[in-house]
C-alpha positions in Angstrom: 0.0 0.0 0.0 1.0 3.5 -1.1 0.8 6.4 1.2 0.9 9.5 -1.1 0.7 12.1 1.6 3.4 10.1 4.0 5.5 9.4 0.7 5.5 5.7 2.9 5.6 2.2 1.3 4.1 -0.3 3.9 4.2 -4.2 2.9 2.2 -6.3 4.7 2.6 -10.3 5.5 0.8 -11.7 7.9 1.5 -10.0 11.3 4.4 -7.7 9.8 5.0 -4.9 8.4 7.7 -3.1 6.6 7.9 0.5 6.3 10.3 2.3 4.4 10.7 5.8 2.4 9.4 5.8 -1.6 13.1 7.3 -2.6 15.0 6.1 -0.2 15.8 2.3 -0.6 15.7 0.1 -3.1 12.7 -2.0 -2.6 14.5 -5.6 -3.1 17.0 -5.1 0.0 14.8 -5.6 2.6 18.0 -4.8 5.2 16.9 -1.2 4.3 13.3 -2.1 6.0 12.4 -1.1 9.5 10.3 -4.5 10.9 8.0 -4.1 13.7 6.4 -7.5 15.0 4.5 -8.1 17.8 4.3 -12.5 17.7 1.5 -13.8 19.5 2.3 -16.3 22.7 0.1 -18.5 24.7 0.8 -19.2 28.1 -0.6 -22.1 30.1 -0.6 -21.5 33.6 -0.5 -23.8 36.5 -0.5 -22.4 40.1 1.3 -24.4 42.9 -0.3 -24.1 46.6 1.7 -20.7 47.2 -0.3 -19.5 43.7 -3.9 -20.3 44.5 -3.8 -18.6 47.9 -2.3 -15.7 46.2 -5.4 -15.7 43.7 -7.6 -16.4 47.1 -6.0 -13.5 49.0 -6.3 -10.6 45.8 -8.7 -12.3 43.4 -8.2 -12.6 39.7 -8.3 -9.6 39.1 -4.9 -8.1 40.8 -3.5 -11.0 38.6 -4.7 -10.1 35.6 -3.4 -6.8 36.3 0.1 -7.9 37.4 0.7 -9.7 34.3 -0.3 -6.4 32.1 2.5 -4.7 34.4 5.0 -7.1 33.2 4.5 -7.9 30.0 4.5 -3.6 29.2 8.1 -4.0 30.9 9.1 -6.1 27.9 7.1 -4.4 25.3 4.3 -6.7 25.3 0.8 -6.6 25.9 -1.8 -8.8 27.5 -5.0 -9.5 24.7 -6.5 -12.5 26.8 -6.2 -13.6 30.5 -9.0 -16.6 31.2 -9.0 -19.1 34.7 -10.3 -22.6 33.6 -10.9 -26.0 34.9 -8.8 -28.6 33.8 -5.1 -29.2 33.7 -4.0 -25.4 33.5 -5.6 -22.6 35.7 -5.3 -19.9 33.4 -4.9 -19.2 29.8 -3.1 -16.1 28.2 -2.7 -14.7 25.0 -0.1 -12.0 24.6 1.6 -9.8 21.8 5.4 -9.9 22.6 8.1 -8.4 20.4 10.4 -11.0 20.6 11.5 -14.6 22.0 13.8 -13.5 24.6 11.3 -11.1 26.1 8.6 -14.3 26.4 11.6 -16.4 27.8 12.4 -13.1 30.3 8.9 -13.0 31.7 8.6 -16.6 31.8 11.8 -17.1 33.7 10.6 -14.6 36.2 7.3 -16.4 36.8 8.3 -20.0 37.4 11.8 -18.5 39.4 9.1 -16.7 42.0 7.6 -20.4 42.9 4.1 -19.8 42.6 3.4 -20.9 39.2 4.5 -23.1 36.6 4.5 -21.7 32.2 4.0 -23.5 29.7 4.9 -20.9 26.4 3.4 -21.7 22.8 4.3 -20.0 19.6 1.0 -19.1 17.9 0.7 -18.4 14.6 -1.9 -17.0 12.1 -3.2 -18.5 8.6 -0.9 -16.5 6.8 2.5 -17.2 7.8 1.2 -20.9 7.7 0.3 -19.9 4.0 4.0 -18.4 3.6 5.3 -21.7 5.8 3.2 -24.3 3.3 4.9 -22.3 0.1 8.5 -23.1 1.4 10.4 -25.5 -0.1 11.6 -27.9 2.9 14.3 -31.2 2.0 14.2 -34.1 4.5 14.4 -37.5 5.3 12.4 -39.7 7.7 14.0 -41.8 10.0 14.8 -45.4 8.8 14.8 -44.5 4.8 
């Protein structure tokens, strides 16, 4: 998309963007590109004994908020905090700008004793689009 009043290219795929100046760059060295991403994580969360009276004692509420606190320290920001039954107590989704910021907040969290992380990766249709274009050589095991 053009942007005559900006003089702006923006590309768009998937979740990122590149920005860069009409004049400035040529458009087929994308080192010339500034990237702005903001990957999506889910985290399963598991309190231990310390945890659930914590979540007793302030309700969900205070934990919700603590986790916005901490994931705007790293950039991040909290889209979806759910408790549920079942083998996790709560479910979050979250918009982090990079792995080592997940692992950062994550390390912090399971170091502090109260709960245990489990961190996924999510992904939307379109970089599996871009993933199921790629050309990929392997070999199973045993052939």
């Amino acid at each position: 998309m053009f942007c005559a009043e900006r003089k702006l290219l923006v590309l768009r795929a998937g979740e990122t963007y590149y920005v860069r100046r009409k004049h400035e760059f040529p458009i087929a060295n994308r080192s010339n590109f500034r990237r702005s991403v903001l990957a999506k994580y889910l985290w399963e969360v598991s309190y231990g004994p310390e945890g659930a009276r914590g979540i007793l004692k302030d309700g969900g509420t205070k934990r919700r908020q603590v986790v916005e606190a901490a994931l705007k320290t790293q950039g991040g920001k909290l889209e979806a905090f759910y408790f549920a039954f079942g083998k996790s107590d709560a479910y979050l989704i979250a918009d982090v700008p990079d792995p080592v910021s997940v692992a950062a907040v994550a390390l912090v969290v399971s170091a502090r004793g109260a709960a245990s992380v489990r961190t996924t990766v999510l992904l939307p249709p379109e970089e599996i689009d871009q993933a199921s274009k790629k050309s990929v050589t392997y070999t199973p095991p045993g052939h």
